[in-house]
PLY file of the C-alpha trace (Angstrom):
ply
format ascii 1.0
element vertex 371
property float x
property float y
property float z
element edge 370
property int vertex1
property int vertex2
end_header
0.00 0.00 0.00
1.72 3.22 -1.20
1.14 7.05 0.37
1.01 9.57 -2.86
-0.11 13.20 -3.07
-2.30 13.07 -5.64
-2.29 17.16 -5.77
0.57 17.20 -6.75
1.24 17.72 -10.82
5.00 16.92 -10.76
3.90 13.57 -9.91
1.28 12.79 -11.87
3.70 14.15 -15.15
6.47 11.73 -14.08
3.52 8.84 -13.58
2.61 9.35 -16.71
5.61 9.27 -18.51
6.92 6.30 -16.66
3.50 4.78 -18.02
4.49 5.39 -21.07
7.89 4.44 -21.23
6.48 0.85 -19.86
3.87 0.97 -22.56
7.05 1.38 -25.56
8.94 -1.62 -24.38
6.44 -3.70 -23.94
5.71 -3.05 -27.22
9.44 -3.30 -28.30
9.34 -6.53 -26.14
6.62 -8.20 -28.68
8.78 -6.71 -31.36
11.35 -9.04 -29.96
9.59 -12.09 -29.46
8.21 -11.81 -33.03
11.60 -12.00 -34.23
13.10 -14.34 -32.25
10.35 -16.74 -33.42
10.46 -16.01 -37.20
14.18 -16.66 -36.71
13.46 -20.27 -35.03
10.81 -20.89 -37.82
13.18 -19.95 -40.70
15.96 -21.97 -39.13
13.61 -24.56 -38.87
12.37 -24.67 -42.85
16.17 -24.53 -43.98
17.22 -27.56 -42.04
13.93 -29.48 -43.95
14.83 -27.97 -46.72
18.31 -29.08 -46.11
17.42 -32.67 -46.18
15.03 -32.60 -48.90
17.98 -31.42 -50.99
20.36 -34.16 -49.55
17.90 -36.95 -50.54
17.37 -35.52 -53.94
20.86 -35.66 -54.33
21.19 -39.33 -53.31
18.46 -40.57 -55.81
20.14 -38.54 -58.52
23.89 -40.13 -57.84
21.47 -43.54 -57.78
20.14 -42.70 -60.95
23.74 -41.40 -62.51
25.16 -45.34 -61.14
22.18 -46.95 -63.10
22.70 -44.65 -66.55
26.68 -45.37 -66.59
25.57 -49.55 -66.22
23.12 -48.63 -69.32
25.83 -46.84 -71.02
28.17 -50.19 -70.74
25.77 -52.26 -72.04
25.22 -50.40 -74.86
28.71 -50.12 -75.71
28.82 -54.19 -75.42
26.44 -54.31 -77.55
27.56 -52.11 -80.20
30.89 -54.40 -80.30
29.06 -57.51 -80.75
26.98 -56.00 -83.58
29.99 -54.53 -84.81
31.86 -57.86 -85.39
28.36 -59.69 -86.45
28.80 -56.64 -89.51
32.02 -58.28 -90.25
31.12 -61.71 -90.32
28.46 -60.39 -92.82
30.65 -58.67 -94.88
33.43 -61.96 -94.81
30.46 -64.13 -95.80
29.73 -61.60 -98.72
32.63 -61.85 -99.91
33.14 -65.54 -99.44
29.69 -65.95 -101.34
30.93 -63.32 -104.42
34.26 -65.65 -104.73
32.28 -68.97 -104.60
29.56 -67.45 -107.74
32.83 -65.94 -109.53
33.88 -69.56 -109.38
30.87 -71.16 -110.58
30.31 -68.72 -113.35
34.72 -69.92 -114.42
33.43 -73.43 -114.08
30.55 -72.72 -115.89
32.87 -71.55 -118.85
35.21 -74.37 -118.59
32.22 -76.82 -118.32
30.78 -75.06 -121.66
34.22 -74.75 -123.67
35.35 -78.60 -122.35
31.86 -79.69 -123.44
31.56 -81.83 -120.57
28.28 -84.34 -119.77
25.37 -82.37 -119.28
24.10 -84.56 -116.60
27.60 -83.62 -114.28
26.85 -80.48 -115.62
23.77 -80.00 -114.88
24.22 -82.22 -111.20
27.21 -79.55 -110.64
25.21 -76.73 -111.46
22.30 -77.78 -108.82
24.87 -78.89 -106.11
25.62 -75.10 -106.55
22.55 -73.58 -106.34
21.69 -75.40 -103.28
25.02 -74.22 -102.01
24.04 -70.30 -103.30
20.32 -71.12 -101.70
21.93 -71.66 -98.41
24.19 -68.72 -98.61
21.34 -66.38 -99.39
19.22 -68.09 -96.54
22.15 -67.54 -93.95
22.36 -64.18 -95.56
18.57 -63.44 -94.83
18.83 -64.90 -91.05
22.34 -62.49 -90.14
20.23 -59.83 -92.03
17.29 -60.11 -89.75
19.56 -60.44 -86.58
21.36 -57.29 -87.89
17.42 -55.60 -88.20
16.98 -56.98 -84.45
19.91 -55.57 -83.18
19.13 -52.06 -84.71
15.90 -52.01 -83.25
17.69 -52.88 -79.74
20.26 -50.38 -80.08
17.17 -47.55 -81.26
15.51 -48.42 -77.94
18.45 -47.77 -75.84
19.11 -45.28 -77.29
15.65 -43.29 -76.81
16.02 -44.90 -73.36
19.18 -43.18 -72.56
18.08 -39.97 -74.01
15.16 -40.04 -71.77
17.17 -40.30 -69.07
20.08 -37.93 -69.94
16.84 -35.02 -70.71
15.31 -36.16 -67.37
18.94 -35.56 -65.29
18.83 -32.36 -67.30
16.13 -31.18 -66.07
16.89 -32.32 -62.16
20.35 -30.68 -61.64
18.45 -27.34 -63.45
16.05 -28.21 -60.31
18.63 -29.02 -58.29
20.72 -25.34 -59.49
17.61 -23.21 -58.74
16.96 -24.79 -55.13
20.84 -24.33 -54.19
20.47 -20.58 -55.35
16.96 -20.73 -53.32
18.71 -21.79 -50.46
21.90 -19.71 -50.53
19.50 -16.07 -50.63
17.71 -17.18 -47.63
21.04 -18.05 -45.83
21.56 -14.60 -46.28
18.12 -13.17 -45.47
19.06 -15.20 -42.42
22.64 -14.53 -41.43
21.14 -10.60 -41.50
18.55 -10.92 -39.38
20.40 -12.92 -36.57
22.99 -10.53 -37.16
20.53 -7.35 -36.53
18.76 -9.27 -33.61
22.38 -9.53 -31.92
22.81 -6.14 -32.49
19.75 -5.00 -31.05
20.23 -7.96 -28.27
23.58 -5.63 -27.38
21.94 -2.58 -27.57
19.38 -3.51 -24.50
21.85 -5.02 -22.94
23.51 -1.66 -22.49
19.93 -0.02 -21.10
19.32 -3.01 -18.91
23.20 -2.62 -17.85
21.59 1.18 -15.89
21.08 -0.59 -12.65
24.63 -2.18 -11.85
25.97 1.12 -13.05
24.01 3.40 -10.75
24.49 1.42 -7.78
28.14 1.21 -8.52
28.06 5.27 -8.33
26.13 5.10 -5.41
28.78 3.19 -3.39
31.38 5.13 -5.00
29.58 8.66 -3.39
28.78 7.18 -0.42
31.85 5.49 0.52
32.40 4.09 3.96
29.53 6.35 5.35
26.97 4.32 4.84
26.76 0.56 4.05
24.08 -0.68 1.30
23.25 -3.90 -0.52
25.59 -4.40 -3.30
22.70 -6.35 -5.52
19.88 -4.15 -4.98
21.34 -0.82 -3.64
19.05 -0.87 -0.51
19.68 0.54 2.96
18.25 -1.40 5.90
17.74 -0.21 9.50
16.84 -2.14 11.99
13.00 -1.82 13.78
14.50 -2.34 17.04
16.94 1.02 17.03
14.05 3.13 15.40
10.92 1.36 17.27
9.97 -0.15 20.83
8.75 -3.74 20.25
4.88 -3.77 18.43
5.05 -0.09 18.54
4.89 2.34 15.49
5.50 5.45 17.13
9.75 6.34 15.92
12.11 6.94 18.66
13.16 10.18 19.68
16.64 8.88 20.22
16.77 7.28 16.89
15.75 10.80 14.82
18.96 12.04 14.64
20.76 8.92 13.51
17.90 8.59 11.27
18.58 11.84 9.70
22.36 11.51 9.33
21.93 8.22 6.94
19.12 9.49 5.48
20.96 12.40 4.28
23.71 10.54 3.32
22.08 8.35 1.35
19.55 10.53 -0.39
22.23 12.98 -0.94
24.30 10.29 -3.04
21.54 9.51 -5.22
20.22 13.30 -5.71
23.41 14.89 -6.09
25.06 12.80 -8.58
23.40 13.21 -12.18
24.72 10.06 -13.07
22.45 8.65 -10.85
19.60 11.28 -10.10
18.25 11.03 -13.82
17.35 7.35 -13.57
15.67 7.70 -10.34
11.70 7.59 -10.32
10.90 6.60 -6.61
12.55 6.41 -3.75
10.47 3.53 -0.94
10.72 3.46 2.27
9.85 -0.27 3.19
8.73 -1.36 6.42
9.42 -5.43 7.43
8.89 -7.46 10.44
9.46 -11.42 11.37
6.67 -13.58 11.15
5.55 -14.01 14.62
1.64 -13.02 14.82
-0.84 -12.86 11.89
0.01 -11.40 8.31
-3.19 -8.47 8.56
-1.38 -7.69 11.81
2.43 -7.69 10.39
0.88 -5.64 7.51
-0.61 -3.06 9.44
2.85 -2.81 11.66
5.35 -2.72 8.98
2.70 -0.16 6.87
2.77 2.44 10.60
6.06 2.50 10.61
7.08 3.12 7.18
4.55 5.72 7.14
6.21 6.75 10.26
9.71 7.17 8.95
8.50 8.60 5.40
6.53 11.65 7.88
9.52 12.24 10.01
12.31 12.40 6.72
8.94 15.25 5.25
9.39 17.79 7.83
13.75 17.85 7.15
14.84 20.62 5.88
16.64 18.70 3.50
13.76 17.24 1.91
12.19 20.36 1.47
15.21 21.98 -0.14
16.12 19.08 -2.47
12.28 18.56 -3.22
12.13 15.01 -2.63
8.61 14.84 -1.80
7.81 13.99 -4.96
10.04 11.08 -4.86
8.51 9.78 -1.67
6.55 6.65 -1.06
5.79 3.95 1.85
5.15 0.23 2.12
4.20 -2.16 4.22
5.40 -5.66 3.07
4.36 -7.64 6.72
6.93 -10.63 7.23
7.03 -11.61 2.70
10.60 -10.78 2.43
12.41 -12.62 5.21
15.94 -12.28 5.78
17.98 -15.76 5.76
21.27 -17.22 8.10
23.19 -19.67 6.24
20.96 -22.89 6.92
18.25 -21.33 4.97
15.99 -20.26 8.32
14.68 -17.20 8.73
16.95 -14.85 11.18
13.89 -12.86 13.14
15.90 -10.02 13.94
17.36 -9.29 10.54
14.17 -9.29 9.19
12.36 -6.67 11.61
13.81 -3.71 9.57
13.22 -0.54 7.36
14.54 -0.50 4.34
14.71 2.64 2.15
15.45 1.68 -1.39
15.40 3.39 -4.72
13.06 2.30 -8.23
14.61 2.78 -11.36
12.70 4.32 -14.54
10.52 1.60 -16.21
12.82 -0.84 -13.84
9.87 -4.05 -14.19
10.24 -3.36 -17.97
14.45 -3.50 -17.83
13.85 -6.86 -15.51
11.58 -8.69 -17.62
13.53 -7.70 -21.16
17.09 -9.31 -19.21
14.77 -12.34 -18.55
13.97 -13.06 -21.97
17.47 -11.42 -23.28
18.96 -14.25 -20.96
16.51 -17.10 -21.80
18.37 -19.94 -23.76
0 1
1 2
2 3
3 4
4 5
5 6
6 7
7 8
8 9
9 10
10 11
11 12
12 13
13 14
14 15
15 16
16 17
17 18
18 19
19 20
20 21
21 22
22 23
23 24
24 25
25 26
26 27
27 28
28 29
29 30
30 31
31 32
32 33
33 34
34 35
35 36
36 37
37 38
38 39
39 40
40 41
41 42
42 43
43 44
44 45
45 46
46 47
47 48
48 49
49 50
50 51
51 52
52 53
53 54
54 55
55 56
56 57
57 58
58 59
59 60
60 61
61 62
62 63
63 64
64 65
65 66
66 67
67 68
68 69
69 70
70 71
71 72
72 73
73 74
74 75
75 76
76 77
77 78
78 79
79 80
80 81
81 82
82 83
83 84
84 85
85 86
86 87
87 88
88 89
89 90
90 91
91 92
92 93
93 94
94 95
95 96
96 97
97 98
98 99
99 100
100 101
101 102
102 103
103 104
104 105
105 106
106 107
107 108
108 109
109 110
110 111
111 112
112 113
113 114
114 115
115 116
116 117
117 118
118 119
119 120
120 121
121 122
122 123
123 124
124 125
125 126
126 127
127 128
128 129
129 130
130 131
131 132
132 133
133 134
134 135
135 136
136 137
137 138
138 139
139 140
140 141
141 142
142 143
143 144
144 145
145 146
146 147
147 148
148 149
149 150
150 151
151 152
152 153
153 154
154 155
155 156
156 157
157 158
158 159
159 160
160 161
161 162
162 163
163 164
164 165
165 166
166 167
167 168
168 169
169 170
170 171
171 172
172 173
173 174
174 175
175 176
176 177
177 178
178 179
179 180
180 181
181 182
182 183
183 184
184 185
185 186
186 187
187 188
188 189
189 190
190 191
191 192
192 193
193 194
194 195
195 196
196 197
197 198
198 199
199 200
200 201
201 202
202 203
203 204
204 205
205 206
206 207
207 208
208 209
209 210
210 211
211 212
212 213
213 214
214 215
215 216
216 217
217 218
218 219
219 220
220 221
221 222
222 223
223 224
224 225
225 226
226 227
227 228
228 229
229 230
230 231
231 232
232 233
233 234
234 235
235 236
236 237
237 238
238 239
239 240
240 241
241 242
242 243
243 244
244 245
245 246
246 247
247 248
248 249
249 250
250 251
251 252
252 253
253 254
254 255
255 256
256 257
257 258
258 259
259 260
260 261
261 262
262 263
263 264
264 265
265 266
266 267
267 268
268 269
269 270
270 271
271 272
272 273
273 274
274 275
275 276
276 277
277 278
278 279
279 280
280 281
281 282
282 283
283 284
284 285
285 286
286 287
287 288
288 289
289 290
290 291
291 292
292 293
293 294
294 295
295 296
296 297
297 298
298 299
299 300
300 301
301 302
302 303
303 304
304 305
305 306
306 307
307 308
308 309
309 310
310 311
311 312
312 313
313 314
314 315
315 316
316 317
317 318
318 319
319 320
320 321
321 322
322 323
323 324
324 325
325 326
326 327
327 328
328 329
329 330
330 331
331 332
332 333
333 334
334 335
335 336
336 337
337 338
338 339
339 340
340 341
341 342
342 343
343 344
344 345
345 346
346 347
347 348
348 349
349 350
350 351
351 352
352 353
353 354
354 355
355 356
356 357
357 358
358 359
359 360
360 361
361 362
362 363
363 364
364 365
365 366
366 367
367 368
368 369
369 370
């Protein structure tokens, strides 16, 4: 529960700009996430793609195996129809000798005017012989057809095939350049999503830095909380036991730290430009009932915040504005070593500072540091 002046326009002005601010990065958040996403998706359909590519290239190296085996057999069977050709050709010419030499014994028959029975018998022995020639002739001239046809078929067949891995590794060229431009449209966007992963880095960085000048200023004066930059005073110096009502004795020591400490963070520009609030917390242990711690830790907060409003400091720095109290009952205990809570510890004040849009820095170093 938090004390404002609502009167008060400064306030409301910085509210609503810190509204605002909150508003733009959760909006640049989204931004993020959208990107981060498209990235994993587009990652995502280059590795199938990937594959895809691999497997097409498998069947085609298949496919190149299986046209080199066709291209063998072809060439076998060119050479066998090659040398059937010259067997042709030899029995050609055997078959023009053997009628050149029946026509000569045909003349020497004539001019010797031999029998024409032997003639005759020798003349039919001869056609039988030039009958079987031409039949022989006939069959290696149909093999020879046979072997054409065979050798046209392959041949279309291997065509087919050579115009079919045309067309693939044209296929295959056109996904590869596919590929290699979204590579690209890829390597730039992780490249401007690390860049912009840097630059928030830097604003989220604000924290560490302004506590670091705040222990700088401050020195040995006053001791704070090296993570969060809080100061903590214990209830028991400021308070009597269940009592709200701040300690005359403790005023002035009060004052001293408070002065300190607010002086280190309003002085310094460094630090004073980041600063939107500045809380002044109020804890106790967690004897009794929460409604009961509540109510305690809320008085006394209250309690401190009214006695740092009437210091003259306060009114000359104008830090009114930067003001508020909180009761947080026994939520935030304070720990020993084994874990269990350490009841005097955790009765305490704390007065701490709030960062500009510091929930919206916290939650952007969450997902910046998400894996």
């Amino acid at each position: 529960m938090f004390y404002k002046n609502n009167n008060n326009e400064d306030t409301n002005f910085w509210l609503s700009y810190a509204d605002l601010m909150a508003g733009l990065l959760f909006v640049f958040i989204l931004l993020i996430g959208a990107i981060v996403v498209k990235s994993t998706l587009l990652k995502s359909n280059l590795d199938s793609k990937e594959n895809s590519l691999e497997n097409s290239l498998s069947m085609l190296l298949l496919r190149d195996k299986e046209v080199q085996k066709l291209k063998k057999l072809l060439a076998l069977r060119s050479s066998e129809l090659n040398a059937t050709k010259d067997e042709l050709l030899i029995s050609k010419d055997a078959l023009k000798l053997k009628t050149d030499e029946l026509v000569n014994l045909n003349n020497i028959l004539l001019s010797q005017n031999m029998k024409i029975d032997d003639f005759n018998n020798k003349i039919i022995i001869m056609q039988n012989l030039l009958d079987e020639s031409n039949a022989t002739l006939a069959q290696q001239n149909r093999t020879i057809e046979e072997y054409d046809q065979k050798v046209l078929i392959l041949s279309n067949s291997l065509t087919a095939k050579e115009d079919a891995l045309k067309l693939k590794d044209e296929e295959l060229l056109t996904l590869l350049r596919t590929i290699e431009a979204k590579e690209t449209q890829y390597d730039a966007l992780i490249a401007k999503l690390q860049a912009q992963k840097a630059k928030i880095k830097s604003l989220t960085g604000i924290k560490i830095r302004v506590i670091a000048e705040l222990k700088e200023s401050l020195g040995d004066n006053v001791t704070i909380d090296t993570q969060s930059g809080s100061m903590r005073l214990a209830s028991n110096i400021l308070f009597d036991k269940g009592s709200a009502t701040l300690k005359e004795s403790s005023k002035q020591e009060l004052k001293k730290v408070f002065i300190n400490y607010i002086g280190a963070l309003t002085s310094n520009r460094n630090i004073k430009d980041h600063i939107e609030r500045i809380v002044i917390e109020g804890h106790t242990d967690s004897d009794g009932g929460y409604l009961f711690n509540l109510n305690l830790s809320q008085q006394r907060a209250y309690a401190v915040m009214n006695y740092l409003l009437t210091l003259d400091f306060t009114k000359k720095n104008n830090i009114k504005p930067l003001l508020v109290a909180s009761g947080r009952s026994y939520l935030d205990p304070i720990l020993d070593e084994n874990g269990k809570e350490n009841k005097e510890a955790s009765r305490r004040i704390e007065i701490k500072f709030r960062l500009k849009n510091d929930d919206a820095m916290h939650e952007i170093e969450r997902i910046l540091d998400y894996e």
